[in-house]
C-alpha positions in Angstrom: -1.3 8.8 -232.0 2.3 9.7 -232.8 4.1 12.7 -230.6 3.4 16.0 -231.3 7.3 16.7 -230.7 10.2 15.2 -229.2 13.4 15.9 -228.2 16.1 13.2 -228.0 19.5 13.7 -226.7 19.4 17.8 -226.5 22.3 19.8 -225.1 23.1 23.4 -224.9 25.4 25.7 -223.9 25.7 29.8 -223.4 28.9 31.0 -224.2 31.3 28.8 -222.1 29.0 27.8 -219.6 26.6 24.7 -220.2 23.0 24.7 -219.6 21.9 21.4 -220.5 23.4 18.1 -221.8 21.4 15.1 -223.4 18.0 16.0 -222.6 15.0 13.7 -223.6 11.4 15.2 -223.8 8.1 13.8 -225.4 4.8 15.8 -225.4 1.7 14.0 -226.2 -1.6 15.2 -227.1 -3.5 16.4 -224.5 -0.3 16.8 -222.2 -0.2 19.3 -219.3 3.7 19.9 -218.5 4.7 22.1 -215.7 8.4 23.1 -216.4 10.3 24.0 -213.6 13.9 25.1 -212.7 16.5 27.4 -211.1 17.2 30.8 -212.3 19.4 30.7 -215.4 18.9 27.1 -215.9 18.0 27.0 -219.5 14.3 27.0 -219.3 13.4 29.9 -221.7 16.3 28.5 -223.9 14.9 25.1 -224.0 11.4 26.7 -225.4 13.4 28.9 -227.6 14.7 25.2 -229.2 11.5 23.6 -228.9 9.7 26.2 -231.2 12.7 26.2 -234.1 13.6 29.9 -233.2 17.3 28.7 -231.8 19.3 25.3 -232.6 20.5 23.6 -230.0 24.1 22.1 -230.0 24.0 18.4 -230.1 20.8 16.1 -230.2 17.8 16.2 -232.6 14.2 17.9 -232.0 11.5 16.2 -234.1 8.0 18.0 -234.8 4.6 15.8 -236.0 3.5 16.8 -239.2 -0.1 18.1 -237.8 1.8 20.1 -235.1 0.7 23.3 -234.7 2.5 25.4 -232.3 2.1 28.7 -230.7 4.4 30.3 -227.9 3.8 32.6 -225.1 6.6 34.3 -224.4 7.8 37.1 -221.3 7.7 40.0 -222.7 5.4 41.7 -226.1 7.1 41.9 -229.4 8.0 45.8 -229.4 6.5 46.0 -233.0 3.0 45.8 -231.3 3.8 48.8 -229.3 2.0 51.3 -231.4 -1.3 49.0 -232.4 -4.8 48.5 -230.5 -5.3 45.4 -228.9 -7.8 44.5 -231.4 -5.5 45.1 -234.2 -2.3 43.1 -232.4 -5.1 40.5 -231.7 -6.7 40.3 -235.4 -3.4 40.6 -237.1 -2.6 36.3 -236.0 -5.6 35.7 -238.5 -5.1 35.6 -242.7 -5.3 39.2 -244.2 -8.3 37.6 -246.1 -10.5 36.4 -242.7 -9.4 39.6 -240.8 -13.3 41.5 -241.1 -14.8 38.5 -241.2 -13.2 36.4 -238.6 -12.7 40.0 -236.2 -15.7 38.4 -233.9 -13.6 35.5 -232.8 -10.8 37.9 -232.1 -13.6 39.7 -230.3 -15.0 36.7 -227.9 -11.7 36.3 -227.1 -10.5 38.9 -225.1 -13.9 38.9 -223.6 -13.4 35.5 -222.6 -10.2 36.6 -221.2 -11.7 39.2 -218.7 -11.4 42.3 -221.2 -14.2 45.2 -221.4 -15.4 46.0 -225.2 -13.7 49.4 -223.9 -10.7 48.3 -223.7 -10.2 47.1 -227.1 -9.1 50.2 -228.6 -5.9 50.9 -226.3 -2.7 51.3 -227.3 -0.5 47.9 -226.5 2.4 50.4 -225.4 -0.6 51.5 -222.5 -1.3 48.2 -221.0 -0.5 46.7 -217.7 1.9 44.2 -218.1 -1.4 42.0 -216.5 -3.2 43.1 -220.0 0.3 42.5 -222.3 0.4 38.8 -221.0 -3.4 38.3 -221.2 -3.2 39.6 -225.0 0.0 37.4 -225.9 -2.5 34.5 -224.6 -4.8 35.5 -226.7 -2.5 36.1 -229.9 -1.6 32.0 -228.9 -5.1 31.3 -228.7 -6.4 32.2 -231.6 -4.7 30.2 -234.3 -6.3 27.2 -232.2 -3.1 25.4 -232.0 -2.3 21.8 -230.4 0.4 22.7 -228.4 1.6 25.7 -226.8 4.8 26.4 -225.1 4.2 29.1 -222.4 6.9 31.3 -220.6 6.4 32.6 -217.5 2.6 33.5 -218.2 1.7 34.5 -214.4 4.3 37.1 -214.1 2.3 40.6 -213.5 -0.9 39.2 -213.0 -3.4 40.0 -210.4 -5.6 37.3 -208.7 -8.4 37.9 -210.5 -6.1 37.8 -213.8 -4.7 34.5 -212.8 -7.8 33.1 -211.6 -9.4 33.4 -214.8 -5.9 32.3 -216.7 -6.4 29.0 -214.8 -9.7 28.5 -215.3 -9.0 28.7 -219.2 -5.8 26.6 -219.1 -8.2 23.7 -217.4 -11.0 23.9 -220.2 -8.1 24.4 -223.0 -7.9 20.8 -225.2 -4.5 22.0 -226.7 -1.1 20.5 -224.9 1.1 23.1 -223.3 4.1 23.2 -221.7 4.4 25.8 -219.1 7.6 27.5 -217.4 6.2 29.1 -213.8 7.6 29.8 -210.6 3.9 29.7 -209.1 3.9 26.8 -207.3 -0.3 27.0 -206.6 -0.9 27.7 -210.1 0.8 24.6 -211.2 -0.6 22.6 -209.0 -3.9 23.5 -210.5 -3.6 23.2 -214.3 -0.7 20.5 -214.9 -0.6 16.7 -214.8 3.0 16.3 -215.1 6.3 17.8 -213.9 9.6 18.1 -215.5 12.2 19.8 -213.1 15.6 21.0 -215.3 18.5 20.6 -212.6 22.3 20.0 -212.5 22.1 20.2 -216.6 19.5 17.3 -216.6 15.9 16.4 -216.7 13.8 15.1 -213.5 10.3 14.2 -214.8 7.4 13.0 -212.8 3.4 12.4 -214.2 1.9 14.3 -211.3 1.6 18.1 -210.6 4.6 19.7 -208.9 3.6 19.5 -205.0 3.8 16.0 -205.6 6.4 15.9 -208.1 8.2 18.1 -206.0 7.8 15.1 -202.8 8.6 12.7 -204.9 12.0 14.6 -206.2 12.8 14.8 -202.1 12.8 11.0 -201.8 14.7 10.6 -205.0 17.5 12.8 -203.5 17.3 11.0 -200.2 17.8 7.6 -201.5 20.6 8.8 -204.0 22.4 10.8 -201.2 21.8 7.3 -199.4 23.3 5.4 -202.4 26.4 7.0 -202.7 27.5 7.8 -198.8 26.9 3.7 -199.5 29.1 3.7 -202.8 31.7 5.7 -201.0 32.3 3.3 -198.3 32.3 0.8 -200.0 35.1 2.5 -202.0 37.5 3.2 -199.3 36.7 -0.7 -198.6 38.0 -1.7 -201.8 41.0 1.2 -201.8 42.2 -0.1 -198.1 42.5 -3.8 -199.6 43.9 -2.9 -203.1 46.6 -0.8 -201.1 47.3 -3.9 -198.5 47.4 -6.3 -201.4 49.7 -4.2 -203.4 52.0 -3.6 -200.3 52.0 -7.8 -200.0 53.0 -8.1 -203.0 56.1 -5.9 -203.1 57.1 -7.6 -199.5 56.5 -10.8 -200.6 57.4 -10.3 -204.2 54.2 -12.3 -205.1 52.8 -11.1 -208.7 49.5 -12.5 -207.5 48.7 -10.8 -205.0 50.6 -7.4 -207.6 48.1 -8.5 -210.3 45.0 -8.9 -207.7 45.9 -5.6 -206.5 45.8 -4.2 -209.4 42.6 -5.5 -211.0 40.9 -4.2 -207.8 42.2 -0.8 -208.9 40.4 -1.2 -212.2 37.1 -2.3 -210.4 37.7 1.0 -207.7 37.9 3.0 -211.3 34.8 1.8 -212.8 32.8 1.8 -209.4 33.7 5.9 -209.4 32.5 6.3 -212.7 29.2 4.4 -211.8 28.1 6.9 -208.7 25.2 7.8 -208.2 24.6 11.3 -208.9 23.9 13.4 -206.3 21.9 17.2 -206.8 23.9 20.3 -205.8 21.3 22.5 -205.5 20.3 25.6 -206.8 23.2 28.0 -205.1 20.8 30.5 -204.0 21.1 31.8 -201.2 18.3 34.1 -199.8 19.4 34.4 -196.0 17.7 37.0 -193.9 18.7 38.1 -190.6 16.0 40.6 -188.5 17.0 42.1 -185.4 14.1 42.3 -182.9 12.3 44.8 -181.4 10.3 45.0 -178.0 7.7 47.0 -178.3 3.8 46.5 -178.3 3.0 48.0 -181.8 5.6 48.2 -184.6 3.0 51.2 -186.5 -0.6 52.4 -186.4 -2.8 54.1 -188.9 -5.9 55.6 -187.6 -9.1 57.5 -189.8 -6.8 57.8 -192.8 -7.7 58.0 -196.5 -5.1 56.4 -198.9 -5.3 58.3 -202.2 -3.7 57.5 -205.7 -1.3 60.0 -207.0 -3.9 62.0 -208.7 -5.8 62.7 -205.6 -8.2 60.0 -206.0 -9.4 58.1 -202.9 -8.8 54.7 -203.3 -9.8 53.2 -199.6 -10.4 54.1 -195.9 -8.4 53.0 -193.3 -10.3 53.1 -190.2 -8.0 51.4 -187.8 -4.7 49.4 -188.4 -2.4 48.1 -186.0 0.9 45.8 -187.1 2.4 44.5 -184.2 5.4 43.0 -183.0 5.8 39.6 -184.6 2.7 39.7 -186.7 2.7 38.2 -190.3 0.5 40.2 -192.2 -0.8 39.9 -196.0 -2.1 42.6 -197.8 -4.5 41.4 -200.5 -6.3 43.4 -203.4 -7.3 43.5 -206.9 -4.4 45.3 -209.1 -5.6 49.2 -208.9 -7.0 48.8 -205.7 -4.0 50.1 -203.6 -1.8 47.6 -202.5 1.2 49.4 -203.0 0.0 52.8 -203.3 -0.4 52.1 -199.1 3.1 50.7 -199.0 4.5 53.8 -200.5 2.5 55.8 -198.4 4.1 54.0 -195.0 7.8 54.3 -196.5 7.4 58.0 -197.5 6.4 58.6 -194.0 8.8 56.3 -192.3 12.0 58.0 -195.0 10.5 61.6 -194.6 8.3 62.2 -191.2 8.4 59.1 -188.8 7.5 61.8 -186.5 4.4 62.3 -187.8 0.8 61.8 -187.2 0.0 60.0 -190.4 1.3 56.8 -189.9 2.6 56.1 -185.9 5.9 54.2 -186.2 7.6 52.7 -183.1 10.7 54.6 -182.2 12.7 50.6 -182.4 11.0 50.4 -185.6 13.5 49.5 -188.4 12.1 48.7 -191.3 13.8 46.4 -194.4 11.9 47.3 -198.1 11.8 45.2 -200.7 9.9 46.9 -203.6 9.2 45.2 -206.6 10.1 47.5 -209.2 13.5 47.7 -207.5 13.7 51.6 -207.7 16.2 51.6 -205.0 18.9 50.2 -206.5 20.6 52.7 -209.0 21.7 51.3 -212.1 24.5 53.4 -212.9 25.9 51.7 -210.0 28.3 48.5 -209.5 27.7 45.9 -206.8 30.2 46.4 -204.5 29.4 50.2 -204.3 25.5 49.5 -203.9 26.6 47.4 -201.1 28.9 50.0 -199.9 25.9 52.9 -199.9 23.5 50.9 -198.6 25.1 48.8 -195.8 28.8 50.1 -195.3 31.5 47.8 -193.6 34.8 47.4 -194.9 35.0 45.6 -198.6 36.4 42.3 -197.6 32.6 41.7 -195.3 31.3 43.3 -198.6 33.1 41.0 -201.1 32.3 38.2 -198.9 28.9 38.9 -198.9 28.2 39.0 -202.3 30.4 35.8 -203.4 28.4 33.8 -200.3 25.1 35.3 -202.1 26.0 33.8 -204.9 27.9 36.8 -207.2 31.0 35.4 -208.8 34.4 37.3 -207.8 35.0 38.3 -211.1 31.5 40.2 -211.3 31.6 42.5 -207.8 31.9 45.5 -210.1 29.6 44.3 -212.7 26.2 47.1 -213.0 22.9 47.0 -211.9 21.6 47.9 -214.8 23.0 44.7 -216.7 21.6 41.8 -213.6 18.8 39.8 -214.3 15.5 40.2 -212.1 16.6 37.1 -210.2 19.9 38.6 -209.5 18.7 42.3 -208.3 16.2 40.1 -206.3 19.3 38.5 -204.6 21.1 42.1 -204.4 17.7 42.9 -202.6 17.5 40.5 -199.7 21.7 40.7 -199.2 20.8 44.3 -198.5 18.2 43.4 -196.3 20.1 40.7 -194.3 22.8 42.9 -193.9 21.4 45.7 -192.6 19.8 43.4 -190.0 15.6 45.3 -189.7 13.6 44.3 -187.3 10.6 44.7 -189.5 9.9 43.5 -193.2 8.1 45.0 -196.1 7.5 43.2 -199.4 6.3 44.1 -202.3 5.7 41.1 -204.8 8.8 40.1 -203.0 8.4 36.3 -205.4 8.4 38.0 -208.9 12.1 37.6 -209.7 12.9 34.3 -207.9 12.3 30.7 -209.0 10.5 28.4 -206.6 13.7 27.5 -204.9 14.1 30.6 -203.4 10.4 31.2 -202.7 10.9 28.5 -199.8 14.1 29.7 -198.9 12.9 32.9 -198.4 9.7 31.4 -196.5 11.8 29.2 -194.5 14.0 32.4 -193.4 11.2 34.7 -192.8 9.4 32.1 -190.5 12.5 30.9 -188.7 13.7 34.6 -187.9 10.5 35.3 -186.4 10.1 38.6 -188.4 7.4 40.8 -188.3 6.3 41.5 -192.0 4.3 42.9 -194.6 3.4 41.5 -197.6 2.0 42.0 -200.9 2.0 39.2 -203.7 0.2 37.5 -206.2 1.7 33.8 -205.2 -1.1 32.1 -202.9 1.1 29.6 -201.8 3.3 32.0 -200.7 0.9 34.1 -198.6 -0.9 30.8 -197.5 2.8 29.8 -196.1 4.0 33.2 -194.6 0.9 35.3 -193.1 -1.1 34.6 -189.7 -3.5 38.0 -190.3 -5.2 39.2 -194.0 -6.2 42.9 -194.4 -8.5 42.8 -197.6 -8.8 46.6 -200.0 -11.7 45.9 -201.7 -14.8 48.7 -202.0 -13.0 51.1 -201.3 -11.7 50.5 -197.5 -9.1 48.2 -195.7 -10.9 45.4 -193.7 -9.2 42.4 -191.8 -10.6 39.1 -192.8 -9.9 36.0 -191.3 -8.7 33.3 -193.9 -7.4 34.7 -197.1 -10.1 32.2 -199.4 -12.5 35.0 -199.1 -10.6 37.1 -201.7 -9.1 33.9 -203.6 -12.9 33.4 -204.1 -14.5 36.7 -204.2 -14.3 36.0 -208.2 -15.3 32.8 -208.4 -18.6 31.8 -210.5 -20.3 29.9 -207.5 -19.0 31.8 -204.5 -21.4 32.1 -201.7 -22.4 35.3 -200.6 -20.8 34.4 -197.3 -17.3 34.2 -199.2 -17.9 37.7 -200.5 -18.2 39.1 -197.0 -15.2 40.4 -195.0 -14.9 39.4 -191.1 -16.5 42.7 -189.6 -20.1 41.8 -191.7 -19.7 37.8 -191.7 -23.0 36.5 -190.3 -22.9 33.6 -187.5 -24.3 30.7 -188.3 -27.4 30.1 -188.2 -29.6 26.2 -187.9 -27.9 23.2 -187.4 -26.8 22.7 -191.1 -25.0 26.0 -191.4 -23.2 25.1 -187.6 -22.3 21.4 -189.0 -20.8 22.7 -192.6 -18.9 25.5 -190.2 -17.1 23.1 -187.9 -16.4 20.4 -190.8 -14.7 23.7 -192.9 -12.6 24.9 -189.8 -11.8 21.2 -189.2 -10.4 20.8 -192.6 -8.6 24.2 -192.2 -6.9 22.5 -188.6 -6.2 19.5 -190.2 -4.7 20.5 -193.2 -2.4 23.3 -191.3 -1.2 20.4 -188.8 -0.4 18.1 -191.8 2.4 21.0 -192.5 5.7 21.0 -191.7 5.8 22.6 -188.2 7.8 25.6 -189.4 4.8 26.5 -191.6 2.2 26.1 -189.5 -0.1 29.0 -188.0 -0.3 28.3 -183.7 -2.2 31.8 -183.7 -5.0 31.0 -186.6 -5.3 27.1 -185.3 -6.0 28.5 -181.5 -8.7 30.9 -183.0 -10.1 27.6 -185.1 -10.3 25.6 -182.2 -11.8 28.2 -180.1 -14.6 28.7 -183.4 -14.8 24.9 -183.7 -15.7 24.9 -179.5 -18.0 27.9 -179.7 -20.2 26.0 -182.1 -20.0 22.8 -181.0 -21.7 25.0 -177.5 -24.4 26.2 -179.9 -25.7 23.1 -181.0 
């Protein structure tokens, strides 16, 4: 069967600056393409090519005749605002199937994880979970054979994503997918294409694997040219001793072999290998350290949403110095009405009874609606309120992080997520906290810089706090789990629980949290026990050491020797 599209020889530019030259690209039916890149790459331009709605610059795009192709973009069309999901869903179908196709448009966001209830609300009121659930849908619907989705995981809660996933696996329409979730990619694409240094890097296996197998490709072309380039200076030192010959000598031969070794040094530049630059980003954190034996305690506290409501119990929390700690919970259930709760107190009353803060306590915040930053504000004087120092460490700073000189006064207000995200952790590093909270800290940054900032946060040895929706990410980064869920705050011991607390066949072991999990019991329960923590040891050993968890694999080996004693 023919290609449902190709692309053959694609370049692009924005302005002056070029995104992408001579790209090829061929999506079969049935393909599952994970697109990945840097920040400002080209990736949402790419899929604004591939779906007709821009032109690119040089190189042709040709679409089968049966195509049928949908896109999921970032953000809702604005024109949406004002209808009811049922209406913004139903209005992808003909005016003449609308009443009686409505029931499809009906199964559909049930199928998606919506209540009947919901069906009636107002686009403008959804989370922007719902929005990107409902521009699935709209996709959906017209039961297309390829669709080009961007960004689709932003906003959404576990649960959310969970079910996205499960619906990506069972879906028999090709889709190309731009996503900085490295987990969810993993689990719903066959094939990788990463877009770097204005090219294409494409692999047929998912991106942990695609991402291994980029590594080695770098390695042996970094290997290649330190190769080329000696053998260069080879050729150069001869050419010059053969030209110098030939002037002392006054033998054209030796002139004319001179110069013909010139010719072959020319062509043998041109030929290099090329070697990756990188992404640029730079996420660098710097923590001070604190000596102390808690950093903060809670203790018999209610955590209540702004309209009074009580949305969990805290009966005992302690975050101590050096802990890595994961805060996990459905959207709703109070993940960051808690953090604002512990900045409040730790701006307004560190003092206080609420929330016991450790007098060396100095605390870095990363929230992820950004609030902090003023708009109205240029970079260099964000820096200059936030951190101080005289303008040359400021200007510095910013050009190191990756702001070009001529921007330092350009507005918050006008920087893309990625680049308050940057503005974010150059605060952070330069104010030098001994203690890191961070909300959805992974939104605005491409994968990239989600291993940057791991790699930083583990080498630093930082305490932190974290919220976010990128398992990987926690999986990487936390040693301890603290779970919201039924209305109080309970510590569990690996964070599958809650990845699995929605899934179809969990056990009811998996729904428990560590306080109420059950020992096991018989010699079948003890033998699936030890081969699960086993696997968990193993796999956290087969890390890189800077990733791997001493605390959790000493408290797996002391489980694993417990029950090995009961049998």
């Amino acid at each position: 069967m023919p290609p449902l599209l190709q692309c053959h020889r694609v370049s692009h530019s924005a302005g002056t600056k070029s995104l992408f030259k001579s790209l090829d690209l061929t999506i079969n039916s049935g393909d599952r393409i994970g697109l990945v890149g840097h920040n400002g790459s080209g990736k949402s331009t790419l899929l604004s090519i591939l779906n007709g709605n821009d032109s690119a610059d040089e190189g042709d795009i040709s679409r089968n005749n049966d195509l049928h192709l949908e896109t999921v973009e970032q953000f809702i069309d604005p024109r949406l605002n004002d209808m009811t999901m049922l209406e913004a869903l139903s209005e992808k179908l003909p005016t003449e199937e609308r009443v009686s196709q409505m029931y499809r448009a009906e199964q559909l966001l049930a199928q998606l994880g919506f209540d009947e209830s919901e069906f009636n609300f107002l686009v403008r009121d959804l989370s922007g979970g719902q929005q990107n659930r409902l521009m699935f849908a709209r996709a959906l619907l017209t039961e297309p054979n390829l669709i080009l989705f961007d960004e689709p995981t932003n906003h959404l809660d576990l649960k959310t994503l969970l079910v996205f996933e499960r619906y990506l696996k069972s879906l028999e329409a090709a889709f190309l997918i731009i996503s900085h979730d490295r987990e969810f990619l993993d689990a719903v694409t066959e094939r990788t294409v990463f877009l770097r240094d204005e090219r294409f890097y494409q692999f047929a296996m998912p991106y942990t694997k695609a991402r291994a197998a980029l590594e080695e490709h770098d390695e042996a072309a970094r290997a290649a040219r330190e190769q080329e380039e000696k053998d260069i200076r080879r050729l150069e030192a001869s050419a010059k001793r053969l030209a110098t010959w030939g002037k002392v000598y006054d033998n054209e031969d030796l002139s004319r072999k001179a110069k013909s070794m010139e010719k072959r040094i020319e062509k043998l530049k041109d030929e290099q290998t090329f070697v990756s630059k990188g992404s640029g980003l730079n996420l660098t954190i710097d923590v001070g350290s604190a000596r102390a034996n808690r950093m903060l305690a809670i203790e018999q506290q209610d955590i209540l949403a702004p309209d009074d409501r009580v949305l969990f119990h805290i009966d005992d929390l302690v975050i101590r110095p050096g802990d890595r700690v994961a805060l996990l919970g459905h959207n709703g259930a109070g993940k960051t009405t808690l953090i604002n709760r512990i900045m409040a107190e730790y701006d307004n009353n560190r003092d206080g009874d609420v929330i016991k803060f450790n007098p060396q306590c100095d605390i870095g915040y990363y929230d992820q609606e950004m609030q902090r930053l003023d708009e109205s504000l240029g970079l260099m004087q964000t820096l200059r309120d936030h951190c101080g120092g005289p303008d040359s460490t400021l200007k510095g700073a910013l050009i190191k992080a990756g702001f070009p000189y001529k921007d330092l006064d350009k507005k918050v207000s006008v920087l893309s997520g990625g680049e308050r995200a940057r503005l974010m952790f150059l605060i952070i590093r330069m104010n030098q906290p001994n203690f890191l909270v961070l909300d959805e800290p992974t939104n605005h940054i491409d994968i990239q810089g989600k291993e940057e900032l791991e790699a930083q946060i583990l080498e630093t040895n930082a305490t932190v706090l974290i919220t976010s929706h990128d398992r990987r990410f926690v999986d990487n980064i936390a040693e301890r789990y603290l779970l919201i869920s039924e209305g109080k705050l309970t510590e569990i011991n690996r964070p599958e629980i809650f990845y699995n607390m929605d899934s179809p066949d969990r056990s009811q072991q998996e729904q428990q949290t560590d306080g109420d999990i059950s020992e096991p019991e018989g010699e079948e329960e003890i033998l699936a026990r030890i081969v699960e923590l086993e696997a968990l040891l193993e796999a956290d050993l087969a890390r890189k050491p800077k990733f791997q968890k001493p605390k959790l694999q000493e408290t797996w080996r002391a489980e694993i020797e417990a029950l090995i004693k009961a049998l």
